[in-house]
N, C-alpha and C positions, 0 to 999 in steps of 0.2 A: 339566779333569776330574781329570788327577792329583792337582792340589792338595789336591779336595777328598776324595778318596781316601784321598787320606795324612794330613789331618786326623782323616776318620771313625775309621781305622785307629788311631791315637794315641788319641782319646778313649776308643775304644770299651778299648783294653787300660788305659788308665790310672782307669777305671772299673772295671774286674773289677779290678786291682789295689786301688784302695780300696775297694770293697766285700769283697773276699776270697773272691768266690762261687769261685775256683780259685786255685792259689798263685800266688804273684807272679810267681815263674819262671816257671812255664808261660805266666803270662799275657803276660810282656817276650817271650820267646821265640815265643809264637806272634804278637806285634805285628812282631816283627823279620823273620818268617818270611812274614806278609802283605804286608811291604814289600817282601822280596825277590822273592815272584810278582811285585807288580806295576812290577816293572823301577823302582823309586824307589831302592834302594840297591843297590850288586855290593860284589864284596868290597874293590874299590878305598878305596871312601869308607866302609866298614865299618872295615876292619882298620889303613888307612896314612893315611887323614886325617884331620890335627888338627883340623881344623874340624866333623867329620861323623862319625868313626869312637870309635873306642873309647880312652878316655886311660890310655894304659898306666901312665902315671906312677900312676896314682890306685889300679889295678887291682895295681900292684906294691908300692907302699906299703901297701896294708894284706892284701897277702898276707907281710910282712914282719913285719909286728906283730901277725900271727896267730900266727904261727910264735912269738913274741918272748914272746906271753903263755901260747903253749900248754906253753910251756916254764916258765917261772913257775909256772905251776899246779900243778908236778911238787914246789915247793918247800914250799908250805906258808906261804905269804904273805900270803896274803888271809883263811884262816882265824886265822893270829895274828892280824892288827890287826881282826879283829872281836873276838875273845875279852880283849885288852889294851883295847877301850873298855870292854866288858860291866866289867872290873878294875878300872880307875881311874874309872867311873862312880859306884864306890862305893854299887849298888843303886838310886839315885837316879835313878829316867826321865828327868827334863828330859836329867841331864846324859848320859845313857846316848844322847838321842837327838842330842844336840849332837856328841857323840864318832861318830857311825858317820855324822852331816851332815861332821864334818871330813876323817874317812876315805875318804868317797865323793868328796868333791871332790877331796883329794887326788889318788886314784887314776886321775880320771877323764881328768885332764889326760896325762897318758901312755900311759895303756892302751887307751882309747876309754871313751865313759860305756854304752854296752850292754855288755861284758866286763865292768866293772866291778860293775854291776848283777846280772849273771849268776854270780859269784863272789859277793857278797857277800849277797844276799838270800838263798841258802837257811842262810847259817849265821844270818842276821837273825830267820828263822822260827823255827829251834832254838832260838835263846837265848828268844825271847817265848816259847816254848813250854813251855821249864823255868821261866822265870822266872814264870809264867804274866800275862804282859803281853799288851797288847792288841796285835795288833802291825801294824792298818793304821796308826795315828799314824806308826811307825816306817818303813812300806813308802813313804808318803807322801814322808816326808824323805827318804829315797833316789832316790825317782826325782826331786824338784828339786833336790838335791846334782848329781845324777848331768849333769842337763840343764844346772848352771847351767857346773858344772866344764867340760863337755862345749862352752865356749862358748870356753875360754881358750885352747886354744891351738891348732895347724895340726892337729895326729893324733888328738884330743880327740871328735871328730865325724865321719861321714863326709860331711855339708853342707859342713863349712871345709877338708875336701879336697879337694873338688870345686871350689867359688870359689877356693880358692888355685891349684890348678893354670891355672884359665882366666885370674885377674888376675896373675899371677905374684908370689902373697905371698909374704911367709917367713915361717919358723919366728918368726925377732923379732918379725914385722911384730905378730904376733896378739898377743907376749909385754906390745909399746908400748900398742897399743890395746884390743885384748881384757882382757887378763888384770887391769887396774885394775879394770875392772868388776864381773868376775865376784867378785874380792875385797867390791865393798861390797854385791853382791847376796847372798854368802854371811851377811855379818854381817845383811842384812835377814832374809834366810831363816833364820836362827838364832833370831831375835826372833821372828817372824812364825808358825814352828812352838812355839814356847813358849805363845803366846798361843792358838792358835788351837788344840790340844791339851791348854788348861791340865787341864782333866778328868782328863784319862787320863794326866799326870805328875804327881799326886800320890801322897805317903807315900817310903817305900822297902821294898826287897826285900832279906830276907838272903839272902847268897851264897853261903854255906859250904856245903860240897857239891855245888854246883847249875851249879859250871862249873867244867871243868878248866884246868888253870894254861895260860896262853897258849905257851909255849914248846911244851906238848906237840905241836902243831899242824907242827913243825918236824919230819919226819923225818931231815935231814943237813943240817947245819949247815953244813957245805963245800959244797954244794952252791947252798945259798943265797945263800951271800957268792960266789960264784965269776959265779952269774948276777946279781947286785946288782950287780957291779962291771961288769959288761956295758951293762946296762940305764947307768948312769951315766954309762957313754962314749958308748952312743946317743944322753942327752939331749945331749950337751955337742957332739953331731955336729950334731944337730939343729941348736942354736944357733949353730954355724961352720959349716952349710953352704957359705951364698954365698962365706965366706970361703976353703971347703975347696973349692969349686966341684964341690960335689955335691949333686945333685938327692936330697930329701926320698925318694925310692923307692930310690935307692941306697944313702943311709946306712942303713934300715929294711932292707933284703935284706943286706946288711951285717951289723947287728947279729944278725937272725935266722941267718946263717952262724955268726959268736961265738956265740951263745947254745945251738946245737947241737953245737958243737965242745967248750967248756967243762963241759955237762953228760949229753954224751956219747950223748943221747939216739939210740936207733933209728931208722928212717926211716919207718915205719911208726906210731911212734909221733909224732913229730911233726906229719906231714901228716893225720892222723886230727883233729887242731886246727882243722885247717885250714878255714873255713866255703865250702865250695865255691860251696853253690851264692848264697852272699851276691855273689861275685866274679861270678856266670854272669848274676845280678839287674841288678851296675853294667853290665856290659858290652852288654845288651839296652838297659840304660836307655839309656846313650849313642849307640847305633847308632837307638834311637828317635826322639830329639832331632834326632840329626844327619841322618835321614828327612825331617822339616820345617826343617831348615835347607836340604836338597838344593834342596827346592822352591819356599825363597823366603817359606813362613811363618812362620817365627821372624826374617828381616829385615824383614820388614813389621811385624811385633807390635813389633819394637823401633824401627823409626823411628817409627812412631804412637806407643809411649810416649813418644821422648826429643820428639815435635812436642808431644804433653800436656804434661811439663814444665816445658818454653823453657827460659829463663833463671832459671826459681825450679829452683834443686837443691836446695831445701833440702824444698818440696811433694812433688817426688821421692824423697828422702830418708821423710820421713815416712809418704807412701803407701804405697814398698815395704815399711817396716818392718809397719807395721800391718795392711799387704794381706798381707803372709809368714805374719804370727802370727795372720791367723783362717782361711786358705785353710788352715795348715799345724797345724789344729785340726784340723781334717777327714780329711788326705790326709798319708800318712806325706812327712818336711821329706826323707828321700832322692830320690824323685822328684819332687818341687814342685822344687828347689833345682840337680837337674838340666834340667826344663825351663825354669827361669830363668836358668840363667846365659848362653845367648847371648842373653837379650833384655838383661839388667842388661848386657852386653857394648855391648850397641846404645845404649844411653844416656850410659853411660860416655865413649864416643866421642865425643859429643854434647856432652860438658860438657870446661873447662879441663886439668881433673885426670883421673889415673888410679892405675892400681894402686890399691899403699897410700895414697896421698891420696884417694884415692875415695872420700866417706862413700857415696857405692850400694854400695860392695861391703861392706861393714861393715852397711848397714842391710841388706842379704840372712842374712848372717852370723847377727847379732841375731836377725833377724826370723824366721828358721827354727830357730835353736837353743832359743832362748826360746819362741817358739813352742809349742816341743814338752809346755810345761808346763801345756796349757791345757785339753787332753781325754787320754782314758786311749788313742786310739789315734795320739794325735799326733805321737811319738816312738816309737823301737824299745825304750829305756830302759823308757818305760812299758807297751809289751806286755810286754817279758822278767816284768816285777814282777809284773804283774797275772795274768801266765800262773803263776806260782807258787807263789801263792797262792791258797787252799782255794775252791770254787766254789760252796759255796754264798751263795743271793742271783745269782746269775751267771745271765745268760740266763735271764729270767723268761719262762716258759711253754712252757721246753723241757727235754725229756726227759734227765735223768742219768744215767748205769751206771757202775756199779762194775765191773772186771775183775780177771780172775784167767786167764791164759794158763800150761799146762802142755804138755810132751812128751807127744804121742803116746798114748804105754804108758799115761798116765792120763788120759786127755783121757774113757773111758767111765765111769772110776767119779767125775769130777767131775759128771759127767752127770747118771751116779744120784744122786749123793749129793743135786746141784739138786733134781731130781725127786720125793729122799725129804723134801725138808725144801725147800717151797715158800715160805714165811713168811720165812725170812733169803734166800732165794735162787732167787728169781725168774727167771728166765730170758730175757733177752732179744733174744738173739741166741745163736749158734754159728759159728765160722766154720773154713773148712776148711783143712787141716794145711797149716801156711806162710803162711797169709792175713795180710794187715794191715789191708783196706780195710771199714770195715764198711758193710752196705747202710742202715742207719738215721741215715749220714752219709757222702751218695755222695763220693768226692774227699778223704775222711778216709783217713786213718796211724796205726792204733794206736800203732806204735812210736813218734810223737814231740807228738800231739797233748791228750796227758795232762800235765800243770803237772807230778807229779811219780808217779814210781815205784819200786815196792822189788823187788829181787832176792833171792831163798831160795835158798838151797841147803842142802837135810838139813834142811830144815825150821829154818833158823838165817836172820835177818835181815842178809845181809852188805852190801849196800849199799843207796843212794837214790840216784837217778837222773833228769835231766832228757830222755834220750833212751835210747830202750831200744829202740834197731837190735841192740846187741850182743847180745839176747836171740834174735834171730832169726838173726843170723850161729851163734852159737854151735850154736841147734838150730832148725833149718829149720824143722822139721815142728812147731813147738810150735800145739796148739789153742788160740783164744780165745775165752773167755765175756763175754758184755756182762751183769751182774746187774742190775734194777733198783736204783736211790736212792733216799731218803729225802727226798731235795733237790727232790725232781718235785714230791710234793703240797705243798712249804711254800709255792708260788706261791700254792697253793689256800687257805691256812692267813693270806697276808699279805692276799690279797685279802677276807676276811671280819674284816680286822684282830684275826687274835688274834696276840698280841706272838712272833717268832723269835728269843728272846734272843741267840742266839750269832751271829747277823745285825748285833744293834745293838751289842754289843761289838765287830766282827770279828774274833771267835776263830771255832774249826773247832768241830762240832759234839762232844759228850763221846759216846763210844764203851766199855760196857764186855764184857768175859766176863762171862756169868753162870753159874749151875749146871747149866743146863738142856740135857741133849745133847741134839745133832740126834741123826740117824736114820743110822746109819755107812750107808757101799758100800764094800765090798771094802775095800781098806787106809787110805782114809780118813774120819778121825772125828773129831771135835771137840764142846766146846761153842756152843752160840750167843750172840752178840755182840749189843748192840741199842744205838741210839743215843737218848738222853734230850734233852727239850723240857721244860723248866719252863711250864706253861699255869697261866693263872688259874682257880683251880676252878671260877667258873660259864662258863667257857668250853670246860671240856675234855669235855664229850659233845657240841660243834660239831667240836672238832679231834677227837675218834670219827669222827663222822661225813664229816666234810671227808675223810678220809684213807683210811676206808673205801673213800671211792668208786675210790681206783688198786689195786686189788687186785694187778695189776703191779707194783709199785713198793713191796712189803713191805704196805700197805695200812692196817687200824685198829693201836693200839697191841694189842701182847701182853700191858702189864700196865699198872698205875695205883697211884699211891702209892707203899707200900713198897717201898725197893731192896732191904732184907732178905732177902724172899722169891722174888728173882732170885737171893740169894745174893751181893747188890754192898755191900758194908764199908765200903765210902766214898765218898761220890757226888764229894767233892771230888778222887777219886783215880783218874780214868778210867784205863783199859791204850790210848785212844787218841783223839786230839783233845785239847784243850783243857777244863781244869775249869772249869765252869758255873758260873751266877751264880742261886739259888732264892732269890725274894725273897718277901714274906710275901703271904700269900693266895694263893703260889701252890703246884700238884701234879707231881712229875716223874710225867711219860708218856713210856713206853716204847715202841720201835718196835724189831720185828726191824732188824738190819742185816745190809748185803750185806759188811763185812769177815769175817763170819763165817767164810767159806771162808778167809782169811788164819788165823785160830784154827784151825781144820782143819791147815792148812801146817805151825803149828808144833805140833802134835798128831801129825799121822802122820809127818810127814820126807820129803817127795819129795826126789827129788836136784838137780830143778830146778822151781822155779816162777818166775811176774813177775804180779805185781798193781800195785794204781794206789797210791797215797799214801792213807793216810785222811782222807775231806776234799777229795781232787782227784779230780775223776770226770772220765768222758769225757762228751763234751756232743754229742746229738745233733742233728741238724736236724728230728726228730718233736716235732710239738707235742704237750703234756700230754691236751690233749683228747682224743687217738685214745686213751689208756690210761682213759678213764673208762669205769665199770662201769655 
């Protein structure tokens, strides 16, 4: 009866884990927490055994390379070598996307290929954005740079951290066998993005003016070469560990010690890098594993596969790779890859060779790194991208909003101001002072579940932001608006197929001011914002209509044809999104938008506001339906 307990137990959280219906923490933790009611793990074989508990080694190593990269980030590193390809791209796309394919591999092999991606995609955005390039092609080559680089070596992944601690690889082992490959997979991926992108690299772009010199990107120069020279003796540890007979988590806790020492950083600032609860994720995961290894289920799944085998290792070989890279299509390759590795253990045994002569442990390696390139949730690489990227087209036939969260003291005249001027600023929720959860998406986090966000202050754009905790550390009590989208009805809009041009391009939708003020409340006032669709003329009293029907959600256009008489001077010149593409026969239509309130922002001056990104909404779990009129 335990057994099959502690089966149900596992399935049922590695399910809400891959479905995401609760986050993954809660879900590993509360799977860890049903195993410990039912007397299947104590803290013995949780916390102190290698075979069952938690691998410190793995949990230290990449709390050392957090620290390693949080510290880097302070330098200015990663924004140079995106602005130095954008340079010696020489305007020319192929070559612009080859140069940030070479950068991302590069970087992937050291820092991990999810950091990597997370540093490097939102300046990727920026640059298509001035450039005004399209810029999934570009998003696309990132995340398979990031996946392939992420195959090459021990620290590259956290999949080949996991197999190395349990087969006992080295730093070399991956340099001998991995990294040849990832090399001629790069030069295929090179071709493969050329070809399959040819479209959208052609012509070029001039540069003059449109991007600052790479160097500026470097606040202190000492600084950089001081943790350059860090980072440098970490690889070179990496490579003589066995020789230096140190374990892979020591040289990294090591280096992380250098790296705060050198650049002198706070402690507070450091440990704020730190992904905690990524760590709180492995260590649930491993105590889940080693649940069914307690019982006997992961030595039965591995002597039944190594009796499927026999004596062909090489069937074995094949299967797991094959079996990795569609199972781990599905179901993120950090938990596949942990509940694999004691059954590849059990086979392993089975067969002449071990460790590094193992091709099973190589074909896990492959087969889950690679893997990862096959759907958009199949790696963390390709959540990070695709979460930063603008939403529309995302989540068909679910509910969008814009936000706009202020303190308190103004939390009533945004109220009114929604109230006075219904048409840009729909209202669809309100939540109260301190809140993050909203009810139109139970288990949602304002603070982190938005792709991207801006910070005001005085009514001045001071930063962009992937996690906007700091808005609510800062001021507790700040209120938040959910606004209706524009992004709701163009389900309605693709499903009677009239064309979403800024869909088939993958740019963000064009957003402009126009002349036309809203209706002020007390200190805030602005004009309104509205967001443009190119519609084919006999199609646009369908998209009238079609859009009519979400009256929630901004609703019919406000105007038709001329931008003139919005007062807009150049359609090709949006104040936000991406410039449009009006091809002939066809009408810009206009629709209020919800960045309005952001125009408002830098109109009146709060001293503090936090809105979404233009482009990146919060995504509810209401379907579209319940807003039809």
């Amino acid at each position: 009866m335990i057994v099959y307990a502690a089966v149900a137990v596992f399935i049922v959280t590695y399910g809400l884990i891959a479905t995401e219906r609760v986050h993954r923490v809660a879900a590993a933790l509360g799977g860890v927490a049903a195993m410990v009611v039912l007397g299947i793990i104590d803290a013995e074989s949780a916390f102190f055994s290698h075979e069952t508990g938690v691998d410190w080694d793995v949990i230290f190593l990449l709390f050392g390379m957090m620290v390693i990269v949080g510290v880097l980030k302070q330098t200015g590193l990663f924004e140079f070598l995106a602005l130095w390809a954008v340079k010696h791209s020489g305007g020319r796309p192929a070559r612009l996307a080859t140069l940030l394919i070479l950068v991302t591999a590069a970087l992937s092999p050291i820092l991990d290929n999810v950091t990597t991606v997370l540093l490097v995609t939102p300046v990727t955005l920026s640059v298509c954005e001035r450039l005004g390039l399209r810029p999934m092609p570009y998003l696309i080559s990132l995340i398979l740079a990031a996946n392939v680089g992420g195959t090459s070596t021990l620290i590259a992944d956290p999949p080949n951290i996991i197999v190395a601690s349990r087969a006992n690889l080295t730093f070399d082992d991956f340099l001998i066998h991995s990294l040849p490959l990832c090399l001629i997979l790069l030069v295929v991926l090179i071709g493969l993005v050329r070809v399959l992108f040819r479209r959208d690299f052609r012509g070029r772009v001039d540069l003059d003016g449109l991007i600052e010199p790479p160097a500026s990107a470097i606040p202190d120069r000492g600084l950089l070469y001081r943790c350059l020279a860090v980072l440098a003796l970490v690889m070179l540890a990496f490579g003589l560990h066995t020789e230096l007979h140190l374990d892979p988590s020591l040289v990294a806790m090591l280096g992380a010690g250098a790296m705060v020492v050198v650049s002198q950083t706070q402690t507070e600032a450091f440990l704020e890098e730190v992904e905690w609860s990524t760590l709180a994720f492995f260590m649930a995961l491993f105590v889940l594993v080693g649940g069914l290894v307690e019982v006997g289920v992961i030595g039965s799944l591995g002597t039944y596969a190594a009796e499927l085998m026999g004596d062909n290792e090489l069937a074995g070989v094949t299967g797991l790779m094959i079996g990795s890279a569609i199972v781990g299509g599905f179901v993120d390759n950090i938990p596949y890859t942990a509940a694999m590795v004691p059954i590849v253990e059990e086979m392993v045994a089975a067969t002449p060779s071990s460790g590094a002569d193992s091709p099973l442990w190589w074909a896990l390696v492959f087969g889950a790194d690679l893997g990862g390139n096959t759907t958009a949730v199949a790696a963390g690489a390709n959540v990070v991208v695709l979460g930063l990227a603008p939403t529309s087209g995302v989540a068909h036939g679910l509910v969008q909003a814009n936000l706009i969260s202020v303190p308190a003291d103004w939390a009533f005249e945004v109220l009114l101001f929604a109230q006075r001027n219904p048409k840009p600023c729909p209202v669809l929720e309100v939540l109260d002072p301190g809140a993050y959860e909203s009810t139109l998406a139970p288990g949602s986090d304002l603070r982190t579940d938005i792709p991207a966000y801006r910070i005001w202050r005085d009514g001045v754009l001071t930063e962009e932001v992937t996690d906007a905790s700091v808005a609510w550390e800062e001021h507790p009590d700040l209120v938040s608006f959910l606004i209706g989208c524009s992004f709701t009805f163009e389900a309605g809009l693709a499903d009677a197929d009239i064309p979403i041009r800024h869909q088939e391009l993958g740019r963000n939708v064009p957003m402009y001011r126009t002349s036309r003020p809203c209706a002020p409340a007390g200190r805030l006032r602005g004009d309104m914002v509205v967001s443009m669709r190119p519609i084919p003329a006999d199609r646009v009293a369908d998209a009238v209509r079609i859009s009519g029907r979400y009256p929630a959600v901004h609703g019919a256009p406000v105007h038709v044809g001329d931008p003139a008489s919005l007062g807009i001077a150049d359609l090709a010149a949006p104040e936000f999104g991406d410039p449009p593409e009006v091809r002939d026969g066809e009408v810009p239509v206009f629709w209020a938008c919800g960045v309005t309130p952001q125009a408002a922002i830098m109109d009146s001056r709060p001293p503090f506001a936090l809105t979404h990104a233009p482009g990146h909404m919060f995504i509810t779990d209401v379907r579209d339906a319940e807003y039809l009129a």
